[in-house]
C-alpha positions in Angstrom: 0.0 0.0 0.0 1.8 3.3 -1.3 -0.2 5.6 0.9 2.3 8.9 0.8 -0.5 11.7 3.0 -2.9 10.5 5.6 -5.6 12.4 7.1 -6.7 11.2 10.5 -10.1 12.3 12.4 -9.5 12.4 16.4 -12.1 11.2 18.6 -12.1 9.8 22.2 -12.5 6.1 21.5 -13.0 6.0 18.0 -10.6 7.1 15.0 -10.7 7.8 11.2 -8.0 7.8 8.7 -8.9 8.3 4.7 -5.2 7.7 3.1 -4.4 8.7 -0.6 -1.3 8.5 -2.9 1.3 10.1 -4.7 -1.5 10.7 -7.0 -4.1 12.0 -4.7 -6.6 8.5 -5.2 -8.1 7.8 -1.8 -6.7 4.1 -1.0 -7.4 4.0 2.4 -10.6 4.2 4.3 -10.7 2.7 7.9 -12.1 3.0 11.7 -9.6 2.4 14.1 -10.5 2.1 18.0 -8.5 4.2 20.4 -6.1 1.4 21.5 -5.4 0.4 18.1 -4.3 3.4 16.5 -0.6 3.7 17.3 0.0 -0.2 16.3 -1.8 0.8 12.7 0.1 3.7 11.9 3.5 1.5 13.3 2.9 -0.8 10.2 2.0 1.9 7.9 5.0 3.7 5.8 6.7 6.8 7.0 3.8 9.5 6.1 2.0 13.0 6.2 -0.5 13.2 8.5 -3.1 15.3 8.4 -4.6 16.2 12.0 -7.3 19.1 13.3 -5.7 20.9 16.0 -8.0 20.3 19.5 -7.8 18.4 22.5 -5.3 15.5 22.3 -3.3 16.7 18.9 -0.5 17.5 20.3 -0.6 14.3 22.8 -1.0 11.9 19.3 1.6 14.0 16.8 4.2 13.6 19.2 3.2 10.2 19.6 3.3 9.5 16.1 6.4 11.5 15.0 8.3 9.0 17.2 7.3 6.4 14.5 8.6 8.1 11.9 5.5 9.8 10.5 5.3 13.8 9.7 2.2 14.9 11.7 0.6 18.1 10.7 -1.7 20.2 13.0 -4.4 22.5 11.5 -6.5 24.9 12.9 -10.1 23.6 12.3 -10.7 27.0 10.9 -8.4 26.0 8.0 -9.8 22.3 7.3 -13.7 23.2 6.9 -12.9 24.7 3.3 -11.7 21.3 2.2 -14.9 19.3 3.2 -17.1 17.8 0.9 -20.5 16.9 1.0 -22.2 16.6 4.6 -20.6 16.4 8.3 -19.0 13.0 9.3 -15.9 11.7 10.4 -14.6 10.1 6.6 -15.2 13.4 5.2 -13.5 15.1 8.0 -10.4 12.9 7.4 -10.5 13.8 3.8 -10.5 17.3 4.3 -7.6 16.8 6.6 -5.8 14.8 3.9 -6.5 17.4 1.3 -5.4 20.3 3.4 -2.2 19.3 4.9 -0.3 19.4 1.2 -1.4 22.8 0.6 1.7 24.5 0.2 0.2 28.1 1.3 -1.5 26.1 4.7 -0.6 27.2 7.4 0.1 24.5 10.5 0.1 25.1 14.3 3.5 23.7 16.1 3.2 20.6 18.1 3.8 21.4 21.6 6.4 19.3 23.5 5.1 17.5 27.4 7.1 20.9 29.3 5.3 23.1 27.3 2.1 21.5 28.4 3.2 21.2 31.4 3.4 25.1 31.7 0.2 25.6 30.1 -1.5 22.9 33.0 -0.6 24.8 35.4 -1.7 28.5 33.9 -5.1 27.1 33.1 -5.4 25.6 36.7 -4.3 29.3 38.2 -6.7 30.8 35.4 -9.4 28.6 36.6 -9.2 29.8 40.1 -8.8 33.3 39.0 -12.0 33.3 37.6 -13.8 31.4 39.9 -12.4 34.6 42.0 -14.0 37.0 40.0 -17.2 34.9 39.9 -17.4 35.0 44.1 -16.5 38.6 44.2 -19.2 40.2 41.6 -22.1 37.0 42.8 -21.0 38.9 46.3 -20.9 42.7 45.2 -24.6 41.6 43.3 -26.4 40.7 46.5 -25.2 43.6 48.1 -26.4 45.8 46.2 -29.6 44.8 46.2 -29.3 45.3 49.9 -28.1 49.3 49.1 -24.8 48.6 49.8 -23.1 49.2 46.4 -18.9 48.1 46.2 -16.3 49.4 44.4 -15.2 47.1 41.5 -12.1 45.0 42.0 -10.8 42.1 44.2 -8.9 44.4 46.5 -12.0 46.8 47.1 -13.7 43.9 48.1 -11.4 42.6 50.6 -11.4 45.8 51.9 -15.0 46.4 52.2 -16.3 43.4 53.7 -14.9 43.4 56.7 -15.9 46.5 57.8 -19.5 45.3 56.7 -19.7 42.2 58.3 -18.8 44.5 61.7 -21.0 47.2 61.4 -24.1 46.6 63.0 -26.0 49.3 61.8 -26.3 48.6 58.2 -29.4 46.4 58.5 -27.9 42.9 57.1 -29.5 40.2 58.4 -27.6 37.5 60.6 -28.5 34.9 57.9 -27.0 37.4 54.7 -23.9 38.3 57.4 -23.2 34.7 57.3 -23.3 34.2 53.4 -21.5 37.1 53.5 -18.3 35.4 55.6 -18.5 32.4 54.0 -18.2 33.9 50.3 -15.4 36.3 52.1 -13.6 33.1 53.5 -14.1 31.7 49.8 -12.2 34.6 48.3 -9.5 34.8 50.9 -8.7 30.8 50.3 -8.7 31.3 46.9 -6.5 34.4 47.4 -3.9 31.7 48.7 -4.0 28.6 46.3 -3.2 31.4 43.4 -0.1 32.5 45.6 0.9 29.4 45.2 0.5 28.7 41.8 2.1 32.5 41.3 5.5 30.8 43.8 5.6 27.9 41.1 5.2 30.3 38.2 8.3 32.5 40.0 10.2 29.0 40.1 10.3 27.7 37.4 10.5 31.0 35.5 13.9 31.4 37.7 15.1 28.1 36.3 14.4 28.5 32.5 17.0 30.4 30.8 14.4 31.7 27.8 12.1 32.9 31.0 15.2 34.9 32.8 15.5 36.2 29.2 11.6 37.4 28.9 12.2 39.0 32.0 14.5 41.7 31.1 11.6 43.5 28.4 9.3 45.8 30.4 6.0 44.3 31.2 6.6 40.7 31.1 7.2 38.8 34.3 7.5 35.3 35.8 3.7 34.6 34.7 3.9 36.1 31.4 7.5 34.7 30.5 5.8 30.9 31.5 2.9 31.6 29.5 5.0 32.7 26.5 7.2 30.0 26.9 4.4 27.2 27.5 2.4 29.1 24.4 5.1 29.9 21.6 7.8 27.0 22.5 10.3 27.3 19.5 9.7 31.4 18.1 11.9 30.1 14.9 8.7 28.9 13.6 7.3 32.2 13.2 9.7 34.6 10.6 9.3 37.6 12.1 7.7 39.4 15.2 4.8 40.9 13.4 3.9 37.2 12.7 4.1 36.2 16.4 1.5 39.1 17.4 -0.6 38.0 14.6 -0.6 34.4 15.9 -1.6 35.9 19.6 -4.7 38.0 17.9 -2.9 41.8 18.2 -3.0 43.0 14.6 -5.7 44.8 13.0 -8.6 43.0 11.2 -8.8 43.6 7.6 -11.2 44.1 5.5 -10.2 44.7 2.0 -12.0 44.9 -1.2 -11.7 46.6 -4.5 -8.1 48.2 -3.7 -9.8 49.9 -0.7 -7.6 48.4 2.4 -9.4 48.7 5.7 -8.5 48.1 9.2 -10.3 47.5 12.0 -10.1 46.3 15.2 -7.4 43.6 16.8 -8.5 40.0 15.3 -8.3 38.1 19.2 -7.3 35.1 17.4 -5.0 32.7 18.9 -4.6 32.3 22.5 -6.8 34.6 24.4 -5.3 34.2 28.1 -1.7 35.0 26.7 -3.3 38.0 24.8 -4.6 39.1 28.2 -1.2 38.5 30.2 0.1 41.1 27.4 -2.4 43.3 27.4 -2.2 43.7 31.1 1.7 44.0 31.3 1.3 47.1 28.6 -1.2 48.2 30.5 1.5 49.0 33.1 4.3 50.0 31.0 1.6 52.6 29.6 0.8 53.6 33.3 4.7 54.3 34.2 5.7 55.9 31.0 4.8 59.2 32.1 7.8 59.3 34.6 10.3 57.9 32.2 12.4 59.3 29.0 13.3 56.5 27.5 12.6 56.7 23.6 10.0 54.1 24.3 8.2 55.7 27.0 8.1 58.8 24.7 6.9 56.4 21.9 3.8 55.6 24.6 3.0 59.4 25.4 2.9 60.5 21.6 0.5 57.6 21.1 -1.6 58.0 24.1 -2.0 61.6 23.4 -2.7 61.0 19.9 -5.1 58.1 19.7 -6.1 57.4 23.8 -4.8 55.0 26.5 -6.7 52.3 25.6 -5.2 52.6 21.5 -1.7 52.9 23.3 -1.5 49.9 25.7 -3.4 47.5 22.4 -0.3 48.6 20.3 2.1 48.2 23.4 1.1 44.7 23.5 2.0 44.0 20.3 5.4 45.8 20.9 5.9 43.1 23.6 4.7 40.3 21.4 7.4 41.5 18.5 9.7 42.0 21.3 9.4 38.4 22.6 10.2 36.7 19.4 13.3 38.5 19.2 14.4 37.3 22.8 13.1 34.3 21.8 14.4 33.7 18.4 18.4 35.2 18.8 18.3 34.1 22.7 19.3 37.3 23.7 17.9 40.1 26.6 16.2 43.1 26.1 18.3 45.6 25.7 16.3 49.3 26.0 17.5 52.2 23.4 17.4 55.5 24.8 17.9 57.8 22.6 
């Protein structure tokens, strides 16, 4: 069997591969079962495999690069063009197979075990930040149904309840100053299991060279460096630093039609906790630019002036993205120019 490119539809128990050759006629159909999978492909000749990009991709293309097989990941944006006919798992394969020799296509890079590693432990801390936020505004809701309206943020509301849950002449009930505690004492142990994910963040970002090295551009620290490291892995695959912000969603979207180019707002593609982790380290290089003069900080105050802060820490982000593959791709540190 000269199969030469293989597409392969992940599932959780149940696998399809549609196989074609040098020629592009479809000679292999077949329904694998989970457990089966890697002893098929060990038989099969060295290949091109075509696979959609979601949960387990990375897990199976290393898996089957160690036989000897050149895995491709595609965002399932990119396949859906190539389907014919009507929604099921053959068809799906094919698409996969069709897709993955086009020579314009582009492919998402498989992610090695400490990259995953990284991101495990930013979506666990994520997870718990949000579950934060969740306590905090279910919290600041009933209050304010109770005329006792809270400043917005996490440290307003550590600050606030307290003094509420002491003062007996606001008219809370003993039943809602309970609830009250309880979602206080939620907040507060939550407030601790992130510290620790934030120590082994600080860790680790102290042991990896290319996170010592993300460390030395403005903006970026132990949690960002981790989550750049976890997210990107190798920055050679991207050419340039305008591609890298591209990939994280901090570019323009474009609109273009009869000559007429048109820009709009930032696309958010790619990975949209690492896009926030940028956005939120610009958004204090922005805040501390006004007491520098560094030709950076200068660069921040024409823009802020020009097109507002919100404009100017958006296009700081990309900065740090571009910035990034540069540490990244020449292993070097950040080195500020200040003239």
């Amino acid at each position: 069997m000269n199969v030469t490119t293989v597409g392969l539809d992940l599932a959780k128990l149940v696998f399809h591969v549609v196989g074609v050759d040098g020629h592009g006629k479809v000679i292999l159909r077949k329904r694998l079962k989970r457990a089966s999978v890697l002893c098929y492909f060990a038989n099969l000749p060295a290949c091109m495999i075509g696979l959609e990009a979601c949960g387990g991709a990375h897990y199976w293309a290393r898996e089957l690069r160690r036989l000897g097989h050149q895995p491709r990941l595609i965002h399932a944006r990119f396949v859906t063009p190539y389907r014919r006919g009507e929604k099921n798992d053959y068809n799906d394969a094919a698409a996969l197979c069709e897709a993955v020799v086009q020579p314009q296509m582009r492919f998402v890079p498989v992610k090695t075990e400490a990259q995953q590693d990284l991101q495990a432990v930013h979506r666990l801390r994520d997870g718990l930040v949000r579950q934060r936020t969740a306590a905090v505004n279910r919290a600041r809701g009933l209050l304010a149904e109770r005329g006792l309206v809270l400043a917005r943020g996490i440290t307003a509301f550590r600050r606030a309840v307290p003094g509420l849950l002491e003062d007996a002449d606001n008219a809370l009930s003993d039943l809602f100053r309970e609830l009250l505690a309880e979602v206080y004492a939620e907040v507060v142990g939550l407030d601790g299991q992130i510290a620790v994910y934030d120590k082994r963040l600080a860790r680790i970002a102290a042991d990896d060279s290319a996170c010592r090295r993300l460390q030395s551009i403005p903006g970026i620290g132990p949690v960002g460096a981790t989550a750049l490291v976890g997210s990107v892995g190798d920055a050679s695959t991207f050419r340039n630093g305008r591609q890298l912000a591209a990939w994280v969603g901090l570019v323009p979207r474009q609109y273009s039609t009869g000559g007429r180019p048109r820009l709009m707002g930032i696309s958010k593609r790619g990975d949209k906790h690492l896009r926030t982790l940028l956005i939120h380290g610009a958004r204090a290089v922005v805040r501390h630019a006004a007491g520098k003069d560094d030709r950076l900080s200068r660069w921040i105050r024409q823009l802020q002036a020009a097109r507002g802060t919100n404009v100017a820490t958006v296009a700081v982000a990309n900065k740090l993205a571009r910035m990034a593959w540069v540490v990244l791709s020449r292993g070097e540190v950040y080195r500020p120019t200040e003239a």
